[in-house]
Backbone as a chain_set.jsonl record, in Angstrom:
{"seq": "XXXXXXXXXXXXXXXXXXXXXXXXXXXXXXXXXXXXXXXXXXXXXXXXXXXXXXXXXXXXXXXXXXXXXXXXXXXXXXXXXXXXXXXXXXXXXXXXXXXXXXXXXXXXXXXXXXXXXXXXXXXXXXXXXXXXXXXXXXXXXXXXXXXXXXXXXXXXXXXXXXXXXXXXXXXXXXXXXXXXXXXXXXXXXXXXXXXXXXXXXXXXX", "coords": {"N": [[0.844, -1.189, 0.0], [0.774, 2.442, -1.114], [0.826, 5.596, 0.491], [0.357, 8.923, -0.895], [0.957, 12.319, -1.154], [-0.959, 15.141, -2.288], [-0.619, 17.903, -3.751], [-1.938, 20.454, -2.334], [-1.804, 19.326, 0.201], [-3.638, 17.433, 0.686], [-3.627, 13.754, 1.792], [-3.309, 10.701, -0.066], [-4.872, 7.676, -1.366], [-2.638, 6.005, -3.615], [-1.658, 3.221, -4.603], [-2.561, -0.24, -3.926], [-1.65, -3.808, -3.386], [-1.59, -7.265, -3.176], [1.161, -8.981, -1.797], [4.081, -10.01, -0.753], [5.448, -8.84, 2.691], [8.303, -8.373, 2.709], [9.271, -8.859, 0.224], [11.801, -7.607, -2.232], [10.767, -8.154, -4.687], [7.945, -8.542, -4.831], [7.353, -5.595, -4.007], [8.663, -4.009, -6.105], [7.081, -4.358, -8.191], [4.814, -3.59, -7.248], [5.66, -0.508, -7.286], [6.648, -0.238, -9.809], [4.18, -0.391, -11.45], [3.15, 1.583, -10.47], [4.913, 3.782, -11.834], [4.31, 3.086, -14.387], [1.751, 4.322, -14.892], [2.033, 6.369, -14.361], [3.4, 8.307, -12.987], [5.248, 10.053, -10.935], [8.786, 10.266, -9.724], [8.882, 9.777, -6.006], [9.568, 12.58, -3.829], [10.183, 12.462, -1.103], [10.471, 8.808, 0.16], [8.855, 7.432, 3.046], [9.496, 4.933, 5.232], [9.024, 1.114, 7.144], [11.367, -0.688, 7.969], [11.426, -2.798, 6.48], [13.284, -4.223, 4.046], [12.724, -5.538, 1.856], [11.233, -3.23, 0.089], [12.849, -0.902, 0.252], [14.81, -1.606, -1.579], [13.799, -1.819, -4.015], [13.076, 0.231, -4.597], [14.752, 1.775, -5.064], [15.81, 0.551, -7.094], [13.254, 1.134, -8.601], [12.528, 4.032, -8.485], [15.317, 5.35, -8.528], [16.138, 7.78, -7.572], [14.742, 8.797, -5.422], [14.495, 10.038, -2.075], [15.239, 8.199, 0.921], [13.311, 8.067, 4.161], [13.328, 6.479, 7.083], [11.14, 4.736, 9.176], [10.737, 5.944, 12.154], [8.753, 5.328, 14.011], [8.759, 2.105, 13.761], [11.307, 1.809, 14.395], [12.049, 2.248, 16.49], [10.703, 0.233, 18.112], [12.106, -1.816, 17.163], [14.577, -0.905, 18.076], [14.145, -1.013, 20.859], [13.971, -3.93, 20.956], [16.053, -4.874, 21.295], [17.229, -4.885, 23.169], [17.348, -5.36, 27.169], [14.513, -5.29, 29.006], [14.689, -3.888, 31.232], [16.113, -1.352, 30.389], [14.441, -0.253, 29.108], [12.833, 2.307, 29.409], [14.99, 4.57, 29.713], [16.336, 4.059, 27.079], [13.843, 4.865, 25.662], [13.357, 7.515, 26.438], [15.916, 8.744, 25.579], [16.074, 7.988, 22.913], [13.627, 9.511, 21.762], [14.864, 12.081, 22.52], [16.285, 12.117, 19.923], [14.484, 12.075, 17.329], [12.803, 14.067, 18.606], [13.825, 16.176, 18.16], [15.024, 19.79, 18.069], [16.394, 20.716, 15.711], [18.581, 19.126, 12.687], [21.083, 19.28, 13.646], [20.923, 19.361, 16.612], [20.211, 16.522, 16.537], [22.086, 15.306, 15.419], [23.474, 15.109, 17.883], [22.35, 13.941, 19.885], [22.154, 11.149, 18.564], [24.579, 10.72, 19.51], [24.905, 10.655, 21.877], [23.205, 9.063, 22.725], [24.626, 6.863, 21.694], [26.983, 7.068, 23.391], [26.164, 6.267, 25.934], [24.769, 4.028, 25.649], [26.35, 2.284, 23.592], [28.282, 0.788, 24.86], [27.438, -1.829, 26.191], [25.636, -2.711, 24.85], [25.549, -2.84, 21.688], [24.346, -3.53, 19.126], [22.019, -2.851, 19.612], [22.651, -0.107, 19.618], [23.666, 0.465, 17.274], [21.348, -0.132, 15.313], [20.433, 2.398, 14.846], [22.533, 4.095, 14.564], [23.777, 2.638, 11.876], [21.72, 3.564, 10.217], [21.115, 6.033, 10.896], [21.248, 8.833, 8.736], [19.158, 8.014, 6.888], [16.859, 8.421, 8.618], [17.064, 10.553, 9.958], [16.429, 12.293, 7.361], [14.161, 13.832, 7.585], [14.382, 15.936, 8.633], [15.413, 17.802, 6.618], [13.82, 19.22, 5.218], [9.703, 21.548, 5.373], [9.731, 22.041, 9.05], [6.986, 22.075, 8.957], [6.066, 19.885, 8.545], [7.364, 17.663, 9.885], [6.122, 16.199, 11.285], [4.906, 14.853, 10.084], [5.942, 13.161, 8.252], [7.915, 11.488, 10.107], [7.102, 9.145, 10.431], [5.195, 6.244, 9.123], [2.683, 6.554, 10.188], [-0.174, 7.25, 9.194], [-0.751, 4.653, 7.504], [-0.047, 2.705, 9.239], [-2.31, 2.999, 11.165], [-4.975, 3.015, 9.216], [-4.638, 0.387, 8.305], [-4.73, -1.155, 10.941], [-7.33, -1.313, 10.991], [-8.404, -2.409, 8.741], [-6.792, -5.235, 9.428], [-8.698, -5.675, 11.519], [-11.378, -6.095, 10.391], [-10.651, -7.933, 8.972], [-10.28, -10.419, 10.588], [-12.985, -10.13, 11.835], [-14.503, -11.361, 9.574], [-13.597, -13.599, 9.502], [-11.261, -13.88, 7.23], [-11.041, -13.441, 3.943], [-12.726, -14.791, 1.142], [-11.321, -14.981, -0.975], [-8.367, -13.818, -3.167], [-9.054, -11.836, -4.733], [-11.423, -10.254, -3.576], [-10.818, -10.058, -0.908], [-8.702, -7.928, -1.824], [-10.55, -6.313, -3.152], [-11.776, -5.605, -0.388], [-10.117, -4.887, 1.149], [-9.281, -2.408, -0.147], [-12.134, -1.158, -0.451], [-12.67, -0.065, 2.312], [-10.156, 1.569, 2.553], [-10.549, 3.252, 0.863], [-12.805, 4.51, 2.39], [-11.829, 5.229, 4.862], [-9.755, 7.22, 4.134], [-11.448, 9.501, 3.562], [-11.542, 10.24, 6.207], [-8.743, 11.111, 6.88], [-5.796, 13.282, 8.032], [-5.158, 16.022, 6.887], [-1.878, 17.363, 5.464], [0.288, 19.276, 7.373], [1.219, 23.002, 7.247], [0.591, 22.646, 3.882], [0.509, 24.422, 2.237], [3.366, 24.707, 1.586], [4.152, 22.432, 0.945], [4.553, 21.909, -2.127], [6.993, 23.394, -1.693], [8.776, 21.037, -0.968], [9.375, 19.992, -3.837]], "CA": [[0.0, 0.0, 0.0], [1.388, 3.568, -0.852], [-0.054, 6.809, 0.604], [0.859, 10.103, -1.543], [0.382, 13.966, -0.282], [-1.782, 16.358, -3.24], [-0.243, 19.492, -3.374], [-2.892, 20.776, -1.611], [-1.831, 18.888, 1.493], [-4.312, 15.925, 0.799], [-3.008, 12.386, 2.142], [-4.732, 10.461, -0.944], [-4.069, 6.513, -1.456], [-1.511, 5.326, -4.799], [-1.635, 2.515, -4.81], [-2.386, -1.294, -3.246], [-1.92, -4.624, -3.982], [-0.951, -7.872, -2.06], [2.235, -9.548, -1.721], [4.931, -10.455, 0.373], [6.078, -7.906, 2.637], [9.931, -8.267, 2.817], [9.766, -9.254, -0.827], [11.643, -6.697, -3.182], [10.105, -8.017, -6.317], [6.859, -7.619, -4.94], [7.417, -3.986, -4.228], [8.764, -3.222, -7.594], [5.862, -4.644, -9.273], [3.76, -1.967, -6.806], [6.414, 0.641, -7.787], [6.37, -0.265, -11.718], [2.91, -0.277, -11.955], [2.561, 3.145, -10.724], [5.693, 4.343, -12.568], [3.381, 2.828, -15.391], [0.108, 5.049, -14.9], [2.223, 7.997, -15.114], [3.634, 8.755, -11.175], [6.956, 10.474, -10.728], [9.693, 9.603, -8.265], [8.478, 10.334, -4.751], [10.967, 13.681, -3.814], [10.878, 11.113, -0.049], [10.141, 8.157, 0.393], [8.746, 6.944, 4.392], [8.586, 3.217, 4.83], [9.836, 0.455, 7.804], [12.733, -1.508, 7.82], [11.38, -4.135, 5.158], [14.136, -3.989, 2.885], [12.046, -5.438, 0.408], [10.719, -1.715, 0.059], [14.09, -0.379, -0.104], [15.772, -2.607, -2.559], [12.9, -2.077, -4.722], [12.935, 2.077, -4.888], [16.983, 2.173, -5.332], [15.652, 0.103, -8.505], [12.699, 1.678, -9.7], [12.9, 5.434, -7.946], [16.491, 5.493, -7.374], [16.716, 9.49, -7.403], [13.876, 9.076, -4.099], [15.37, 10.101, -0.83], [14.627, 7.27, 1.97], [13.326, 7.897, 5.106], [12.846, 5.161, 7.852], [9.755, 5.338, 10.006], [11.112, 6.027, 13.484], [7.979, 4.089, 15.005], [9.297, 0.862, 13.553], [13.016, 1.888, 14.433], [12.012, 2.42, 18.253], [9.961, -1.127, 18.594], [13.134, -2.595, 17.112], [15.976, -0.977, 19.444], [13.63, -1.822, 22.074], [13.468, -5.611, 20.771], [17.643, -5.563, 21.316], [17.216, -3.816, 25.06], [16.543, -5.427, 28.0], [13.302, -4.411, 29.473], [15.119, -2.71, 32.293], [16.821, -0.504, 29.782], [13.658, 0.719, 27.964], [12.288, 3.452, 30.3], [15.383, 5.314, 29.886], [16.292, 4.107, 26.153], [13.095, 5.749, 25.191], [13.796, 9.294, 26.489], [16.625, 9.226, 24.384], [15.421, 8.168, 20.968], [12.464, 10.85, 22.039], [15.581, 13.497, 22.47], [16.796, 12.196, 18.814], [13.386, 12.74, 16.627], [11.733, 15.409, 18.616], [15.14, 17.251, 18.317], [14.485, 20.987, 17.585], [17.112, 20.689, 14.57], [19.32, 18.025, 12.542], [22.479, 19.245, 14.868], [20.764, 18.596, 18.035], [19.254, 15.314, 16.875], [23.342, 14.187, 15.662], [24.378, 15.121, 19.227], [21.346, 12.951, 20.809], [22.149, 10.116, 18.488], [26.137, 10.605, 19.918], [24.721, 10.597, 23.67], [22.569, 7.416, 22.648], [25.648, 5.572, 21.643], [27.774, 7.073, 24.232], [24.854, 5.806, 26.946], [24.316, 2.677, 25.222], [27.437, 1.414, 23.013], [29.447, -0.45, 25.264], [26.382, -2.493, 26.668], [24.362, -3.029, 24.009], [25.91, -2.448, 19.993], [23.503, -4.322, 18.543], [20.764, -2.399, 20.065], [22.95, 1.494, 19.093], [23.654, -0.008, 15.541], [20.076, -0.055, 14.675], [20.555, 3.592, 14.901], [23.888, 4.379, 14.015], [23.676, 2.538, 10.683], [20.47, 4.492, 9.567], [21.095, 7.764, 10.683], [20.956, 9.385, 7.478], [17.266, 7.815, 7.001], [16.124, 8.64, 10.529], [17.299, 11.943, 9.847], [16.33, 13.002, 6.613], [13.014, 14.687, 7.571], [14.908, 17.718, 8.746], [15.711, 18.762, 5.515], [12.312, 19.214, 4.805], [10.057, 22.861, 6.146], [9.53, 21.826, 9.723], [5.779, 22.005, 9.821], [6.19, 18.772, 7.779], [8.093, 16.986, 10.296], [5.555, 14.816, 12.274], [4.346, 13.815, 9.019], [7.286, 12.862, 7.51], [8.694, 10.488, 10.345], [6.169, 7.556, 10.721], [3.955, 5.548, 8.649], [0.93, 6.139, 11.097], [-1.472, 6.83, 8.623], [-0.86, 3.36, 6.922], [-0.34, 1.606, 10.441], [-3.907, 3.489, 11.241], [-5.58, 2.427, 8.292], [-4.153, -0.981, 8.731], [-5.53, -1.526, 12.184], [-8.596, -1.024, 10.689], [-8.418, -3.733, 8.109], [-7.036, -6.436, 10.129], [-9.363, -5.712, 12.388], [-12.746, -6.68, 9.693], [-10.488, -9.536, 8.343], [-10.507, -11.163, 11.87], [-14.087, -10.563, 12.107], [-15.187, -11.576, 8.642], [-12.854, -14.779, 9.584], [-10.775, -13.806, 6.197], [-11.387, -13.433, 2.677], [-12.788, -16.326, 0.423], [-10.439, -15.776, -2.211], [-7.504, -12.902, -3.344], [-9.827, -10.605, -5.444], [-12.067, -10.234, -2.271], [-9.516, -9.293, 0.085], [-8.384, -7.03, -2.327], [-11.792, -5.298, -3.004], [-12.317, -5.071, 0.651], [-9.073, -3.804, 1.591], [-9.477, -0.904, -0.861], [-13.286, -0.324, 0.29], [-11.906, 0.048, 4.045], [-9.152, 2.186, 3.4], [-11.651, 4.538, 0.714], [-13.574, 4.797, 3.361], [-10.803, 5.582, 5.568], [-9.586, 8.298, 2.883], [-12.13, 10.824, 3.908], [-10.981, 11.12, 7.016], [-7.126, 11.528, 7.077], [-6.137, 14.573, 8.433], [-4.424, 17.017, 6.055], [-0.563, 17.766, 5.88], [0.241, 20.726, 8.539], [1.518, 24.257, 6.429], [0.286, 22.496, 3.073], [1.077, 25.648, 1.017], [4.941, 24.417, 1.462], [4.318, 20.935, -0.239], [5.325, 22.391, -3.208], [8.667, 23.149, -1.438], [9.637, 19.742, -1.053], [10.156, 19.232, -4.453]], "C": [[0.883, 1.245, 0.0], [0.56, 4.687, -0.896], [1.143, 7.749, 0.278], [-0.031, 11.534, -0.475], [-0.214, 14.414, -1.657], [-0.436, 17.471, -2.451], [-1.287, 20.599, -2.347], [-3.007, 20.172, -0.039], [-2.16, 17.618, 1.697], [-3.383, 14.848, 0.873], [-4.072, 11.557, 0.889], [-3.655, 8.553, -1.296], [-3.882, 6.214, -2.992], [-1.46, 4.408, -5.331], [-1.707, 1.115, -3.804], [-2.827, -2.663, -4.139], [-1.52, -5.534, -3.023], [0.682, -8.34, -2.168], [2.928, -9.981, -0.376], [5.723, -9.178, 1.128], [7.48, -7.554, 2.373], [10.518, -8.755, 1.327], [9.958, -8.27, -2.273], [10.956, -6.939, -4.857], [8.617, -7.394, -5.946], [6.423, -6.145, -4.617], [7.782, -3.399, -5.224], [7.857, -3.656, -8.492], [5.17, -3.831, -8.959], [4.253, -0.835, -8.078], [6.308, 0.853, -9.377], [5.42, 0.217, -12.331], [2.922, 1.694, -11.769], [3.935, 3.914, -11.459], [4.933, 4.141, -14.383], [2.224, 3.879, -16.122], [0.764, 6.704, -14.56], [3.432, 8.685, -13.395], [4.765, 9.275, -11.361], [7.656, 10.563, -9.737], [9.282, 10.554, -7.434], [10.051, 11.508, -4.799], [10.979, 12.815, -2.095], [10.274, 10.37, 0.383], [9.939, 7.54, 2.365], [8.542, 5.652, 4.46], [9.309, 2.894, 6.359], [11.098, 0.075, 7.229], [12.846, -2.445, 6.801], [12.486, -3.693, 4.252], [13.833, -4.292, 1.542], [12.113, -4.339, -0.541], [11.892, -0.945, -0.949], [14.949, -0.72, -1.233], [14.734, -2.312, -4.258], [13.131, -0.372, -5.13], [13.687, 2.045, -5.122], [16.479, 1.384, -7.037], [14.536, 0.737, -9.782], [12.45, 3.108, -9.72], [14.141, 5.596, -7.584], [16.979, 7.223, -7.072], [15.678, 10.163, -6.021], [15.025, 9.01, -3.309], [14.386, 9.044, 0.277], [14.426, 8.325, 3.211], [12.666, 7.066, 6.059], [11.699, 5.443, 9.202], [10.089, 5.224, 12.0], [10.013, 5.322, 14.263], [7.917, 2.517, 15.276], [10.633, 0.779, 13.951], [12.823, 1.74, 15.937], [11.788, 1.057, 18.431], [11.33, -2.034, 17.98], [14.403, -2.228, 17.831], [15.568, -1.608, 20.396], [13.588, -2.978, 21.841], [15.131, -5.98, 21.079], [17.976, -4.914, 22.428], [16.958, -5.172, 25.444], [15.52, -4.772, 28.512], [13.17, -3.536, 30.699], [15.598, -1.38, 31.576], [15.435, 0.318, 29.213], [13.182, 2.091, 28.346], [13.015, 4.68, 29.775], [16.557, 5.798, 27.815], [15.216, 5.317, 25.388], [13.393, 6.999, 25.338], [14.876, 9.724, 25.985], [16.804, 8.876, 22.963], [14.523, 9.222, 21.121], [13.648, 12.233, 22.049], [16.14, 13.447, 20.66], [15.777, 12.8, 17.755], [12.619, 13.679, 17.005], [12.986, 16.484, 18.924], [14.849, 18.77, 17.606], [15.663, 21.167, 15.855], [17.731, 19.597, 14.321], [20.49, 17.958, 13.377], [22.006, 18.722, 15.685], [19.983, 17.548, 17.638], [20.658, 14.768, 16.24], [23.334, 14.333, 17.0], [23.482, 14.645, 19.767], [21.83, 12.231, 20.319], [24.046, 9.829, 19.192], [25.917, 10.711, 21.453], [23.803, 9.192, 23.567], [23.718, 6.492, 22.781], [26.663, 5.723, 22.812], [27.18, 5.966, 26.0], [24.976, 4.27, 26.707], [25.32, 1.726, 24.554], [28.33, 0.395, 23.62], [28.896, -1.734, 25.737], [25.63, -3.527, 25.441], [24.671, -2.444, 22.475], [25.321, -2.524, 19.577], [22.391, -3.153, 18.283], [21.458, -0.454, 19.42], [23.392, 1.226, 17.471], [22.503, 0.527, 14.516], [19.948, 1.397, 14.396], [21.833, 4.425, 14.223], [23.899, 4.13, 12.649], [22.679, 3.143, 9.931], [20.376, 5.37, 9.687], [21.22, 8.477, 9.585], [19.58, 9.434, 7.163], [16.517, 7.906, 7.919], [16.305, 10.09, 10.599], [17.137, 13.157, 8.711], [15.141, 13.986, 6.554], [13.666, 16.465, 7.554], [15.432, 18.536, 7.306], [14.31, 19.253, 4.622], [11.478, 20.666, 5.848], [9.502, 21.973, 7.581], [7.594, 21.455, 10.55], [5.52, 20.218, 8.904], [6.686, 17.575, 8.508], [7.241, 16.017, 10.906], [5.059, 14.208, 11.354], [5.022, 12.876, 8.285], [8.266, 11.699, 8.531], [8.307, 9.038, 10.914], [5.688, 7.198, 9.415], [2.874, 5.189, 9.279], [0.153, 5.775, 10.552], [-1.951, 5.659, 7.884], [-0.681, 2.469, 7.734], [-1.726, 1.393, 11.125], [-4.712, 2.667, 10.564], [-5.658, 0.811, 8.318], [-4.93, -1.735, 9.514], [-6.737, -2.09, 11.562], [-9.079, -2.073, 9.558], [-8.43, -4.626, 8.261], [-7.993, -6.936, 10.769], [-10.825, -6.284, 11.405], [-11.924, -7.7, 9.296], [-10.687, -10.309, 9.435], [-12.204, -11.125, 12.114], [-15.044, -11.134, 11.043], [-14.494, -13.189, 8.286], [-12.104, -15.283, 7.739], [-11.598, -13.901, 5.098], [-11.542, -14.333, 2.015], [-12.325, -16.126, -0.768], [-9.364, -14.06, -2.466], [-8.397, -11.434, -3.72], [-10.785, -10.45, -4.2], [-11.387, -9.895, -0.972], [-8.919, -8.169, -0.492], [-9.487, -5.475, -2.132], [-12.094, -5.046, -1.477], [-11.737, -4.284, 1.076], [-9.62, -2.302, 0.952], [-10.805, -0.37, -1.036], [-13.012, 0.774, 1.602], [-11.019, 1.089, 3.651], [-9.869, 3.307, 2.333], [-11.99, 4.894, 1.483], [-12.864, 6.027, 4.422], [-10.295, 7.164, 5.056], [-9.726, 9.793, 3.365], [-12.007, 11.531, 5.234], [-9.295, 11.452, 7.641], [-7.001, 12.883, 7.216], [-4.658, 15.347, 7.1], [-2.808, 17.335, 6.175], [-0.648, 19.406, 6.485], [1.057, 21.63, 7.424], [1.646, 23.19, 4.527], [0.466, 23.544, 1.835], [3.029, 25.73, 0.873], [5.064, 23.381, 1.323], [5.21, 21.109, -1.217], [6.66, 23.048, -3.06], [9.925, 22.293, -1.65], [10.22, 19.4, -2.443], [11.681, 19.945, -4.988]], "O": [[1.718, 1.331, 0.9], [-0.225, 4.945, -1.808], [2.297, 7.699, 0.704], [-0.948, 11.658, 0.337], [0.353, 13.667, -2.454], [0.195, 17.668, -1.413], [-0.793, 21.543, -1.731], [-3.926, 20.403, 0.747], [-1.584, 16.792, 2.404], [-2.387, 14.87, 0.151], [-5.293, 11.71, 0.862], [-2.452, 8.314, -1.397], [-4.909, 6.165, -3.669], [-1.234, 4.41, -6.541], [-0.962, 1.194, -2.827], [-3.68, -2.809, -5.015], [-1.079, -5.053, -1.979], [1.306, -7.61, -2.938], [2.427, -10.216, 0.724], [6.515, -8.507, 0.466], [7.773, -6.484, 1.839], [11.704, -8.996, 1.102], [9.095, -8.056, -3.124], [10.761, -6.166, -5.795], [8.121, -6.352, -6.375], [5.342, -5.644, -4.925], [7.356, -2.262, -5.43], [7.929, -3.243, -9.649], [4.667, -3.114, -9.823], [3.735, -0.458, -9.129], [5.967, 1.868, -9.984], [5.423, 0.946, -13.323], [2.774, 2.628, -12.558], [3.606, 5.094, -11.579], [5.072, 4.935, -15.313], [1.94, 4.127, -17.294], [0.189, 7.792, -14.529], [4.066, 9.74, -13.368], [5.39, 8.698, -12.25], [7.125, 10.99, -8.711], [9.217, 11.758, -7.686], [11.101, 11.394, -5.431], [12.144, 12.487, -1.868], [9.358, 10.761, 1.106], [10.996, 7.249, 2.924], [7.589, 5.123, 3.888], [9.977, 3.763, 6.92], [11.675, 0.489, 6.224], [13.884, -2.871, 6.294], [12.36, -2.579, 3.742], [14.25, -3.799, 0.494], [12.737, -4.316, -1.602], [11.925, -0.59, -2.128], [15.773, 0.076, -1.684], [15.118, -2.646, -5.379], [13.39, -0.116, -6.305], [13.571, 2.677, -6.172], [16.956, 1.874, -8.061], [14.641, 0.845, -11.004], [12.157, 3.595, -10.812], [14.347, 5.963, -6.427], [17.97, 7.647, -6.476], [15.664, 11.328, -5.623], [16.077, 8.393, -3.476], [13.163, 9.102, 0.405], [15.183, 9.288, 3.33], [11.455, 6.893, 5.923], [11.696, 6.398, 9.979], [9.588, 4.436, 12.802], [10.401, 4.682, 15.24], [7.451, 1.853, 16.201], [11.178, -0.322, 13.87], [13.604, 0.996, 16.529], [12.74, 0.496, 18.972], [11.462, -3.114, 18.555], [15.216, -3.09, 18.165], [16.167, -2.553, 20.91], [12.953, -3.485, 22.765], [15.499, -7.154, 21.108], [19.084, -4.393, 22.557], [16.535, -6.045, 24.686], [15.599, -3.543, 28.483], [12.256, -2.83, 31.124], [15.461, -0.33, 32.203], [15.524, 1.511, 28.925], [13.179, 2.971, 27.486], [12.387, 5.675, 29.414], [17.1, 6.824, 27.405], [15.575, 6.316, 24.764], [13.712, 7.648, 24.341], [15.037, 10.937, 25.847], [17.523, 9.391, 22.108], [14.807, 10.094, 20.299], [13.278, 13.318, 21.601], [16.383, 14.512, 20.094], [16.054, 13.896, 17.269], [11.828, 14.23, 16.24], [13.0, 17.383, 19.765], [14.398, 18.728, 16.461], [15.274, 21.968, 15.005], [17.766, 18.789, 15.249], [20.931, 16.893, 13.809], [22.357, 17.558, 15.876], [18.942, 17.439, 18.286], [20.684, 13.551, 16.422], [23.082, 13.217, 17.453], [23.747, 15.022, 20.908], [22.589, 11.787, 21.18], [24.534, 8.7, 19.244], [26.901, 10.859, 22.178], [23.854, 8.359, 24.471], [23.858, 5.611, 23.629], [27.199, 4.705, 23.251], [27.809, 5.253, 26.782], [25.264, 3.461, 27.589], [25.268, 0.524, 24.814], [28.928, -0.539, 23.086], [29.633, -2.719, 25.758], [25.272, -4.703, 25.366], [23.938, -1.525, 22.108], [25.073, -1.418, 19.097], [22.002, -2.682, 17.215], [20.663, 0.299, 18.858], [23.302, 2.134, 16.644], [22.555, 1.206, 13.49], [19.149, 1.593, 13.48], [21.749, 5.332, 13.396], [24.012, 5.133, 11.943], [22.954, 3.198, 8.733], [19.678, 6.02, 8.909], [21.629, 9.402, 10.286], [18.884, 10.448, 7.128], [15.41, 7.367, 7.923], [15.607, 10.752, 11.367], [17.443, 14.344, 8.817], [15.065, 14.838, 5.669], [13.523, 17.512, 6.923], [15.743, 19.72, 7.182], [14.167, 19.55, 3.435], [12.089, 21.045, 6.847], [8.729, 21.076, 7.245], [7.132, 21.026, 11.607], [4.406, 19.699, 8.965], [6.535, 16.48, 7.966], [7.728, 14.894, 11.041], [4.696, 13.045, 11.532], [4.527, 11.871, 7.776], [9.19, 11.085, 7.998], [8.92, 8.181, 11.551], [5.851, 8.054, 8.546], [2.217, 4.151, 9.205], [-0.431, 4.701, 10.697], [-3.136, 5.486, 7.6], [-1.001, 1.333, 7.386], [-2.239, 0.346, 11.519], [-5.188, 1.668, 11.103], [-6.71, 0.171, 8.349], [-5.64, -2.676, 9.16], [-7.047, -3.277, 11.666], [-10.232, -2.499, 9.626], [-9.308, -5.371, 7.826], [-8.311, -8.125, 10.806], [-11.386, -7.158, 12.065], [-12.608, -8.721, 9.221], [-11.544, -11.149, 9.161], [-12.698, -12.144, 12.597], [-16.204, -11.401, 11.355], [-14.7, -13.839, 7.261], [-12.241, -16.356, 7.152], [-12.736, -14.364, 5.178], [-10.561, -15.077, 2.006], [-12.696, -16.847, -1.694], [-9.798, -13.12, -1.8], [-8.377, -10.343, -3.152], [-10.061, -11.256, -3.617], [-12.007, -9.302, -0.09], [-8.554, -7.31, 0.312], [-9.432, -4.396, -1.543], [-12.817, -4.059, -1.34], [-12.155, -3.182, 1.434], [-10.208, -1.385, 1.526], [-10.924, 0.698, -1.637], [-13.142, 1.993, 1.712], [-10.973, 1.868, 4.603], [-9.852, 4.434, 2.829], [-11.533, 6.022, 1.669], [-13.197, 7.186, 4.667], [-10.556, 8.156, 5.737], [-8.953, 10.737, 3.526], [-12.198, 12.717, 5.504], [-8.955, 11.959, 8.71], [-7.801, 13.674, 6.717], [-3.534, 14.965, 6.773], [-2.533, 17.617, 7.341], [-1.365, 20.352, 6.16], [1.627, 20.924, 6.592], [2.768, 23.092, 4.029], [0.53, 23.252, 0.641], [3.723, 26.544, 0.263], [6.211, 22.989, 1.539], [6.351, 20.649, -1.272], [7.39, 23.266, -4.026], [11.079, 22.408, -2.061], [11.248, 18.729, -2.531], [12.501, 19.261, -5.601]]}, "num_chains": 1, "name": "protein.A"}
């Protein structure tokens, strides 16, 4: 599933189809298709960690800028913590993305690793190696920024899907899961909330 912005601010859905998530072919068949029907390389791309994703845009957008969805980046440092560590982990990934600039969100991720590196690599890696994509929002105008470093509105939407496939005890066949999905997240559509200073969309590119 890929959600686009309108110039106008609008969150409006791109494209969906099924597949495998972690599987880059089936993301460049997404990506193709809509490179097909006319689309032009995202100016930045937001996704998880699937590398599928990634492997797939470097092939069919490779002039998109990545960025990695800090709500999937947190639930995975925390998965290489102990659960004594998280309390105080959190308040400093929270000093890295709600950093008032890209300087003070390097010098959080250089008090993360200082905090955390000798303990736990593994767990300041996940961070360290992606800083670039964890950090590219900031180049972007700031009223843009909470939009720009999750995939809520497609974890949102989501919810909201699983949630009728579990009660409709799944789909009786592909095309039917399809059509429902993309009822559900029409639906959904109308109420996404708008990108914040929307008259500086047309910045980004």
């Amino acid at each position: 599933m890929l959600i686009g912005v309108r110039a106008d601010g609008r969150k409006e859905l791109v494209a969906l189809t099924d597949g495998y998530r972690e599987s880059a072919e089936s993301w460049a068949d997404l990506l193709r298709d809509c490179a097909r029907r006319g689309m032009r390389a995202p100016v930045l791309a937001i996704g998880d960690g699937a590398l599928g994703f990634w492997s797939a845009l470097a092939e069919v957008f490779p002039q998109a800028r990545a960025q990695m969805c800090w709500f999937h980046k947190i639930a995975n440092v925390l998965g290489a913590l102990p659960k004594s560590a998280h309390p105080g982990a959190k308040k400093a990934l929270s000093e890295i993305w709600n950093a008032e600039s890209k300087d003070r969100a390097l010098a959080a991720v250089a008090a993360f690793e200082a905090a955390y590196g000798a303990k736990f690599p593994k767990a300041v890696a996940k961070v360290t190696d992606d800083v670039d994509e964890l950090l590219a929002f900031y180049d972007y105008p700031a009223e843009h920024w909470r939009h720009l470093r999750t995939t809520n509105p497609i974890e949102s939407t989501f919810a909201t899907v699983r949630h009728r496939t579990k009660v409709t005890k799944g789909p009786a066949s592909r095309a039917a899961g399809l059509a429902m999905a993309f009822k559900l997240i029409e639906s959904a559509q109308r109420r996404w909330r708008a990108v914040n200073g929307a008259h500086l969309v047309a910045l980004d590119d």
